[in-house]
C-alpha angles and dihedrals in degrees: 000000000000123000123239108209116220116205127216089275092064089249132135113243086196104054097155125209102342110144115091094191134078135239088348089151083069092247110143125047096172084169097042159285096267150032159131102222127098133232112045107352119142124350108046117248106016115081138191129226135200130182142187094346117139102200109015121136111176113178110217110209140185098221142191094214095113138160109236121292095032129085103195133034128174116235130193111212124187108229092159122041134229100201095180120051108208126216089248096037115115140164134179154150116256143180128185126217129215108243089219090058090054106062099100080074085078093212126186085029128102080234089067114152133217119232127204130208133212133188138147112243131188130176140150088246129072130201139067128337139173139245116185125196111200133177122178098192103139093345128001110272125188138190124188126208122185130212134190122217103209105189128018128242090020121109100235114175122231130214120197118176110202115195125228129262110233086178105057116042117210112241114252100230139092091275120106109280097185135003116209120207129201107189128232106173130329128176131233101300089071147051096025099114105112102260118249106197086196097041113134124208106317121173120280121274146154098248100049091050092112109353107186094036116128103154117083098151099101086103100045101084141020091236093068126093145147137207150196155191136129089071104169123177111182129156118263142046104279121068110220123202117287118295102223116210121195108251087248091066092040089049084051098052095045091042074069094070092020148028149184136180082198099049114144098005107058153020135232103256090012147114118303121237112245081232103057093237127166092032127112114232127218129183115218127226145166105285128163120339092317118088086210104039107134124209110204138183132182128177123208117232094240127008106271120228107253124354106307129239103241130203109178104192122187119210110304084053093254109157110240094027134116123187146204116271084218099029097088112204089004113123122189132211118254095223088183146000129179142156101062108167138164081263102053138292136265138172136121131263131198107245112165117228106013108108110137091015135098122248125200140199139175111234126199124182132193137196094139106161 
């Protein structure tokens, strides 16, 4: 039987697999380092998310600001401002978890489990601030747990400790069995609910969306910002030190909600690479009644987690083109595509001219929670 050591802390130095979420050390950006959109922009599974502002303009980096131990963070930066925080207005930070991957949490049974969750946090602001944890298996449930960031411009970490629901079991299947908030700013229709450190799952309800939350400055100047990495969720009540994952694991864990052909050298609109990397390569040849008629395959790295959202783009980025890998500029009509699976995709599509060539594309695919 092997030995685990226990250091002078009292605490294991072979803790094992632990963290239930994924790329929570900021690793991997498949979509980019940089933007200004919301949902899922720039570091995979962690999106942001922006409601109801008229002016707001918040710029999402991967960014090499860390605490030790940690190469990559994702900050939140104001460029444009939104002066005047209206009583609908919200932003956050969210990830979604895999029911299938929450079951240890036992819940809807007496057996029920806490969970605690772990993260290092900076900003220029201090004060208090907001995660909510939120499922909507059978009726939207919600839990708030509020931290306090104590000195600006400094990475603290944060331990919150959420308790189980013996009431509301989580479906065993590949939907999104809990969100997970962490609040930016939010305006008057929200967060008003009297915090209850100790407060289990309670049905969902304006008020209650960030109790504990007083600072919602976060929009009101371009100097402000916030950041994160080191985001641990593990069962129990007890958070243990960063379980740190290779950036070839963590690429394969997000490749199962997104994927790009393109990933790391490349952006969506932007430059192409001399060497043609990042594009999937198909030779054409005679099939069916059509001369150019090209057969083409393509395998996902990991099996994604539902039937993907595919955009195939030739070479001047339009949605639905191929090109020719010598034609320069030229983009070709996908007349059809079928066969898209969690495993890959295959199919054929008419481009004149091409018997005997390569031709090239660019493929993206999305089932992202």
């Amino acid at each position: 039987m092997a030995l685990i050591k226990v250091n002078t802390r009292g605490q294991s130095s072979n803790l094992g697999r632990r963290n239930l979420l994924i790329n929570g050390a900021m690793q991997v950006s498949q979509r980019g380092t940089s933007s200004t959109g919301v949902g899922y922009q720039t570091v995979d599974r962690f999106a942001v998310n922006q409601s109801g502002f008229d002016n707001l303009v918040s710029t999402k980096t991967q960014d090499t600001n860390v605490p030790a131990g940690f190469s990559k963070s994702l900050k939140l930066a104001t460029t444009t401002a939104e002066t005047a925080l209206a009583a609908d207005e919200y932003g956050n930070m969210s990830y979604a978890i895999e029911a299938q991957d929450l079951q240890s949490l036992a819940y809807g049974t007496s057996s029920a489990k806490s969970f605690t969750l772990s993260f290092y946090v900076k900003s220029n602001l201090t004060g208090n601030f907001s995660v909510t944890a939120y499922k909507q298996t059978g009726s939207n449930k919600q839990q708030d747990r509020r931290y306090t960031i104590n000195t600006t411009n400094t990475w603290e970490r944060k331990t919150l400790t959420f308790v189980g629901d013996t009431a509301q079991a989580i479906v065993n299947d590949n939907t999104a069995g809990m969100y997970l908030y962490w609040h930016t700013a939010f305006g008057s229709n929200f967060g008003t609910a009297t915090y209850n450190a100790s407060a289990g799952w309670s049905a969902y309800a304006n008020a209650g969306w960030g109790a504990g939350q007083d600072i919602n400055t976060l929009y009101n100047s371009t100097s402000n910002y916030i950041q994160f990495t080191g985001i641990q969720l593990e069962v129990g009540d007890t958070a243990t030190p960063f379980e740190h994952r290779s950036y070839a694991e963590e690429l394969s864990l997000c490749s199962r909600y997104y994927h790009t052909s393109f990933s790391g050298e490349t952006t969506i609109g932007g430059s192409h690479p001399a060497n043609y990397s990042g594009k999937v390569f198909s030779w054409s040849d005679h099939y069916g009644s059509s001369p150019d008629r090209v057969a083409f395959n393509y395998q996902w790295p990991v099996q994604m987690r539902d039937i993907p959202t595919v955009t195939m783009y030739g070479n001047q980025w339009t949605s639905a083109r191929m090109s020719k890998y010598n034609a320069g500029s030229a983009e070709y009509t996908i007349d059809y595509a079928s066969g898209v699976s969690r495993n890959g995709l295959g199919g054929y599509y008419d481009v004149a001219g091409v018997n005997g060539d390569f031709v090239v594309a660019y493929v993206e695919a999305l089932a992202e929670l």
